[in-house]
C-alpha positions as CSV (number, residue, x, y, z in Angstrom):
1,X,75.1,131.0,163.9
2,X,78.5,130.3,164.8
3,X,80.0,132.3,167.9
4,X,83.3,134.3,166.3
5,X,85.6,132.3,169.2
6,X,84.0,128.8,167.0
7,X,85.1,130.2,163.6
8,X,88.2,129.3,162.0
9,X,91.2,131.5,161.3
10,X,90.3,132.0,158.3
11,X,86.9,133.1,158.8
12,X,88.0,135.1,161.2
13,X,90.3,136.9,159.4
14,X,87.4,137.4,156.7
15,X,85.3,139.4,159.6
16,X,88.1,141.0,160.3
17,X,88.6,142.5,156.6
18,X,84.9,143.0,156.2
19,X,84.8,145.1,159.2
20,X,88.3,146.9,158.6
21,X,86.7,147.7,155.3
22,X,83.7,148.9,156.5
23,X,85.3,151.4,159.1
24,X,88.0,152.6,156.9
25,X,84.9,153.8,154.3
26,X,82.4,154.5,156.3
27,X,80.0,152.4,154.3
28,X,76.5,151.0,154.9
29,X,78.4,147.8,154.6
30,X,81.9,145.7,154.4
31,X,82.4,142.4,153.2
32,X,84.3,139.6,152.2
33,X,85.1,136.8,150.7
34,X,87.5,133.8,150.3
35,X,87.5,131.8,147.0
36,X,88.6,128.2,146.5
37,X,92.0,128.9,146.3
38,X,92.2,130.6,149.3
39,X,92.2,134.2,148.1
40,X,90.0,136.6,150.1
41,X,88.7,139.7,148.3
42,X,87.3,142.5,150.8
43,X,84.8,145.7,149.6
44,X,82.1,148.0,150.8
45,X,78.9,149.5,149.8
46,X,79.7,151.5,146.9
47,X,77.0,154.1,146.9
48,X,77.3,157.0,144.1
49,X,74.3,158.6,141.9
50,X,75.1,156.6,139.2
51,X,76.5,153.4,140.6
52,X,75.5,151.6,143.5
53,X,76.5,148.0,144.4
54,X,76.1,145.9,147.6
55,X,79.4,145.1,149.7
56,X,78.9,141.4,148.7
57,X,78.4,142.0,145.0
58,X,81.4,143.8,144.3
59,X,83.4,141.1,146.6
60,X,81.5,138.6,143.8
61,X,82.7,141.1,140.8
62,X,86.1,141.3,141.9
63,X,86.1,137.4,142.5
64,X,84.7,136.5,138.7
65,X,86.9,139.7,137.1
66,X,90.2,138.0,139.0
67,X,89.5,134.2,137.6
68,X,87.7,132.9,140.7
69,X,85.9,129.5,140.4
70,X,83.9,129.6,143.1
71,X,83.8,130.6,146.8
72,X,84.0,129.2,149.7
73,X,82.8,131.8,152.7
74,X,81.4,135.1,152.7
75,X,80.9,137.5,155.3
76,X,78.7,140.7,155.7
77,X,78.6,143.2,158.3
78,X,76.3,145.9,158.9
79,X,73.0,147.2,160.2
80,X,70.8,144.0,158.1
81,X,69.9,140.6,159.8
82,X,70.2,139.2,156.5
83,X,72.1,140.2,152.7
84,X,69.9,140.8,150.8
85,X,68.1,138.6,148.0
86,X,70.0,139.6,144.9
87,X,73.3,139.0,147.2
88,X,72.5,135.4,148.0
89,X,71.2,134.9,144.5
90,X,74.6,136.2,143.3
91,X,76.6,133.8,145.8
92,X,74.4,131.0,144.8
93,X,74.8,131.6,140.9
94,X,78.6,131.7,141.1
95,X,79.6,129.2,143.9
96,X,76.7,127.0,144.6
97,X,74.4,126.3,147.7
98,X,76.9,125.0,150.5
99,X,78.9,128.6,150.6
100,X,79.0,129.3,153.9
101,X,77.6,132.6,154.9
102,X,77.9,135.1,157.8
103,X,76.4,137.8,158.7
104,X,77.2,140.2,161.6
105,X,76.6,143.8,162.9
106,X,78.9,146.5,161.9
107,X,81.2,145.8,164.9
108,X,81.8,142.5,163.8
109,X,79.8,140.2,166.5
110,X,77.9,137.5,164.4
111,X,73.9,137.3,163.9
C-alpha cells in the first residue's frame, strides 16, 4: 500500500473528500471516487431502517446515475482492513480489474 506522501494529487485529494465526508456525517464510512473524466464523486455510509448502502456503493450509484464510464480510483476510509466483497464486486462490474483501490482508517492514513 502506497504511503499518502507517494500518492498523486489527485488521489490525495480523493482521501481528502472521503475523510471530509466521513467526519462531516459521522458515518461508519466515507468514500470516493474519480471517474475517467476526472470527476470525483464523494459519499458515506447511508444507514437508515429501510435503506442501507456502503460508502463505496453509493459513490458507484452516483457515478452510473451521472453518465460515468468507468472509474479510475476509489478510496475508503473507516474501521475495515478491506471494502467489503459486494463493494469490490461493484467496482469490478462497472470499471474493470485495474481500478485502483485504497483503503485507509477513518483518519485518513492508508492500510
Amino acid at each position: 500500500m502506497p504511503e499518502q506522501s507517494e500518492l498523486s494529487a489527485e488521489d490525495r485529494k480523493l482521501v481528502t473528500l472521503a475523510r471530509a465526508t466521513r467526519a462531516r456525517t459521522g458515518a461508519a464510512e466515507g468514500a470516493a471516487v474519480r471517474d475517467l473524466d476526472g470527476r470525483t464523486y464523494a459519499a458515506a455510509t447511508v444507514d437508515l431502517a429501510a435503506l442501507q448502502i456502503s460508502a463505496i456503493g453509493v459513490c458507484v450509484a452516483m457515478a452510473v446515475a451521472s453518465g460515468s464510464k468507468g472509474l479510475e480510483a476509489v478510496v475508503v476510509l473507516g474501521d475495515s482492513d478491506q471494502p467489503a466483497a459486494e463493494d469490490l464486486a461493484a467496482v469490478k462490474e462497472f470499471a474493470g480489474e485495474d481500478v485502483l483501490v485504497l483503503v485507509g482508517d477513518p483518519r485518513g492514513n492508508l492500510r
